[in-house]
Residue frames as qw, qx, qy, qz and C-alpha x, y, z in Angstrom:
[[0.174, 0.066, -0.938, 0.292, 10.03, 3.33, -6.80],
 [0.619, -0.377, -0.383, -0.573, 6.65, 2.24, -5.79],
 [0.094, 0.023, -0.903, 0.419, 5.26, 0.97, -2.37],
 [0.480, -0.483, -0.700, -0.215, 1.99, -0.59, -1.14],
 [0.002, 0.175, -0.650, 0.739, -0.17, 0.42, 2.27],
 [0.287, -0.423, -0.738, -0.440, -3.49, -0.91, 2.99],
 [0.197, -0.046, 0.423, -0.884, -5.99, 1.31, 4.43],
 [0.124, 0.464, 0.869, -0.116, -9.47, 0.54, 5.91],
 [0.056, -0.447, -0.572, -0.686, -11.75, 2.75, 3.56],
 [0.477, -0.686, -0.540, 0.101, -14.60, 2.63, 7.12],
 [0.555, -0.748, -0.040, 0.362, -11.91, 5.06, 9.50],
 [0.408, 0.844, -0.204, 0.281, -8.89, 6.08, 6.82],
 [0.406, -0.611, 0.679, 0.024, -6.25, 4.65, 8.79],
 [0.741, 0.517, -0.317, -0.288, -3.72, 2.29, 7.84],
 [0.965, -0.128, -0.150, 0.176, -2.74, -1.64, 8.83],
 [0.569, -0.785, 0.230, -0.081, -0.04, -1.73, 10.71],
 [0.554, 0.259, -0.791, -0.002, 1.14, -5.36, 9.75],
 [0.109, -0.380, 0.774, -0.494, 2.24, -7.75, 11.67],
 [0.294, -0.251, -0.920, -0.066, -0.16, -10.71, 13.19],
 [0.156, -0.591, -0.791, -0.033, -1.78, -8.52, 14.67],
 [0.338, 0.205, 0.156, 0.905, -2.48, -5.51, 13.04],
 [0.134, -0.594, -0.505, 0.612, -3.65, -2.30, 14.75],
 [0.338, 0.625, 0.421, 0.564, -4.65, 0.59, 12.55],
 [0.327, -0.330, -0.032, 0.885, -2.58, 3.81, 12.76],
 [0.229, 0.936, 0.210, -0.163, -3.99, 7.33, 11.60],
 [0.321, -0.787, 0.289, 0.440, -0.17, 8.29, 10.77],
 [0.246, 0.684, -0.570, -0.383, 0.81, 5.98, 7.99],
 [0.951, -0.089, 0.234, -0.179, 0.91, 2.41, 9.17],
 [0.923, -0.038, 0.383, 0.019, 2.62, -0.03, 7.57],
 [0.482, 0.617, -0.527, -0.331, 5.15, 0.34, 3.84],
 [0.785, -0.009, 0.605, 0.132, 5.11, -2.60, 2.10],
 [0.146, 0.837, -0.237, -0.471, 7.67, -2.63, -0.91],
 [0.131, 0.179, -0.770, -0.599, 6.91, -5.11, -2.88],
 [0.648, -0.063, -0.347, -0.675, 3.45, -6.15, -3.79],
 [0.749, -0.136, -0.641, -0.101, 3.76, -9.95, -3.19],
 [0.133, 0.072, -0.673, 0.724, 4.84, -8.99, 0.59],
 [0.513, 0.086, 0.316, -0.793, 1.22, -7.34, 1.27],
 [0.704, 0.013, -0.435, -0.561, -0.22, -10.05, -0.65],
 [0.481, 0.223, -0.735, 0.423, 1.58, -12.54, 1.88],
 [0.153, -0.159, 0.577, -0.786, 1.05, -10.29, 4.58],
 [0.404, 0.071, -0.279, -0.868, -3.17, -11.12, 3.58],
 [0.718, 0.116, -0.678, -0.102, -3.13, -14.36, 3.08],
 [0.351, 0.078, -0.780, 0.512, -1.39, -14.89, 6.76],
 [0.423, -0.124, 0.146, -0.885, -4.28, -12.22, 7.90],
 [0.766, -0.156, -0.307, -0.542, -7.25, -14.32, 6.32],
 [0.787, 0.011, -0.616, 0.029, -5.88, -17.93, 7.80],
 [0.130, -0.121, -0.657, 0.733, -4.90, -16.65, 11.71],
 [0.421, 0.115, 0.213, -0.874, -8.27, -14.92, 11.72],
 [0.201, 0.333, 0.915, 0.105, -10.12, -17.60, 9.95],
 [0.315, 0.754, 0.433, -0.382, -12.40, -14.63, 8.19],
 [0.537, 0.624, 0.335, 0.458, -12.46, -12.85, 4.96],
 [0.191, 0.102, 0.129, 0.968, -10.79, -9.69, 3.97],
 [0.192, 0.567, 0.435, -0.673, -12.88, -6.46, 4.84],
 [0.457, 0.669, 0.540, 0.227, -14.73, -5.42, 1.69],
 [0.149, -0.982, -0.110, 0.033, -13.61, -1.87, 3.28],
 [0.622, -0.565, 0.342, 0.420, -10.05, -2.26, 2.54],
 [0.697, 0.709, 0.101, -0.049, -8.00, -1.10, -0.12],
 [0.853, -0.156, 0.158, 0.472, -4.93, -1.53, -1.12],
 [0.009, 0.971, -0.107, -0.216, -2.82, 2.39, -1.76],
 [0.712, 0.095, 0.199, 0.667, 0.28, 2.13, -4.66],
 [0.032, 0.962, -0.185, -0.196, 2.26, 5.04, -4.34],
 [0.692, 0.451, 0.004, 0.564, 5.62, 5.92, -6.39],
 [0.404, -0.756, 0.217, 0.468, 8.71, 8.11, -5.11],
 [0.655, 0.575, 0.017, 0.490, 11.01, 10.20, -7.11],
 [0.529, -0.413, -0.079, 0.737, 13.74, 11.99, -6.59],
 [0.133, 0.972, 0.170, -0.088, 13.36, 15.77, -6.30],
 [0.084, -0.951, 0.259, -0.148, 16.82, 16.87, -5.26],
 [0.890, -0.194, -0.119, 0.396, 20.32, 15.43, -4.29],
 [0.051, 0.856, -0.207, 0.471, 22.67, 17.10, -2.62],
 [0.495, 0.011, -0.761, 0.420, 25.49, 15.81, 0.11],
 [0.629, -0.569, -0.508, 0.150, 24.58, 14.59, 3.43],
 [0.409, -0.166, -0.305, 0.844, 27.20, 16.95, 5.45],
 [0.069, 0.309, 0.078, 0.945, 24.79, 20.14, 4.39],
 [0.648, -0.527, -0.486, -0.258, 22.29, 19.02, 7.28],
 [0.725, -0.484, -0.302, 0.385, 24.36, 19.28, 9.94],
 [0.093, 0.985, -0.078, 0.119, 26.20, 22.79, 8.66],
 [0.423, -0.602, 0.434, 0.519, 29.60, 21.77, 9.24],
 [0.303, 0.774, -0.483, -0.275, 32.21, 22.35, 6.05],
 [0.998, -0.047, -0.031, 0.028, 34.21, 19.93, 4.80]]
């Protein structure tokens, strides 16, 4: 499964979202499906009336699954 996060290249933090996005050092934003962050961009450029930073970049990661294994063995009770 893939997902999207755009960081600012300048500081290594990463968009928030949102209309007005703040930029987090932690993780920011997961956007999980391309055309969302492209969306998100678009809304960016036209409330701000300015261009995308050159200093942004857009970060596709991918999940797999390591391990499965029921939910009850967190909590240590039996069934």
């Amino acid at each position: 499964m893939k997902f999207y996060k755009l960081r600012d290249m300048s500081t290594g933090k990463y968009s928030t979202g949102g209309n007005d996005p703040k930029w987090d050092e932690d993780g920011g934003k997961v956007w999980m499906k391309l055309k969302d962050l492209k969306g998100h961009l678009t809304m960016w450029t036209e409330n701000n009336k300015a261009p995308i930073s050159p200093f942004w970049e857009v970060i596709e990661m991918e999940v797999t699954e390591v391990q499965a294994y029921p939910a009850v063995a967190l909590t240590g009770k039996k069934k």
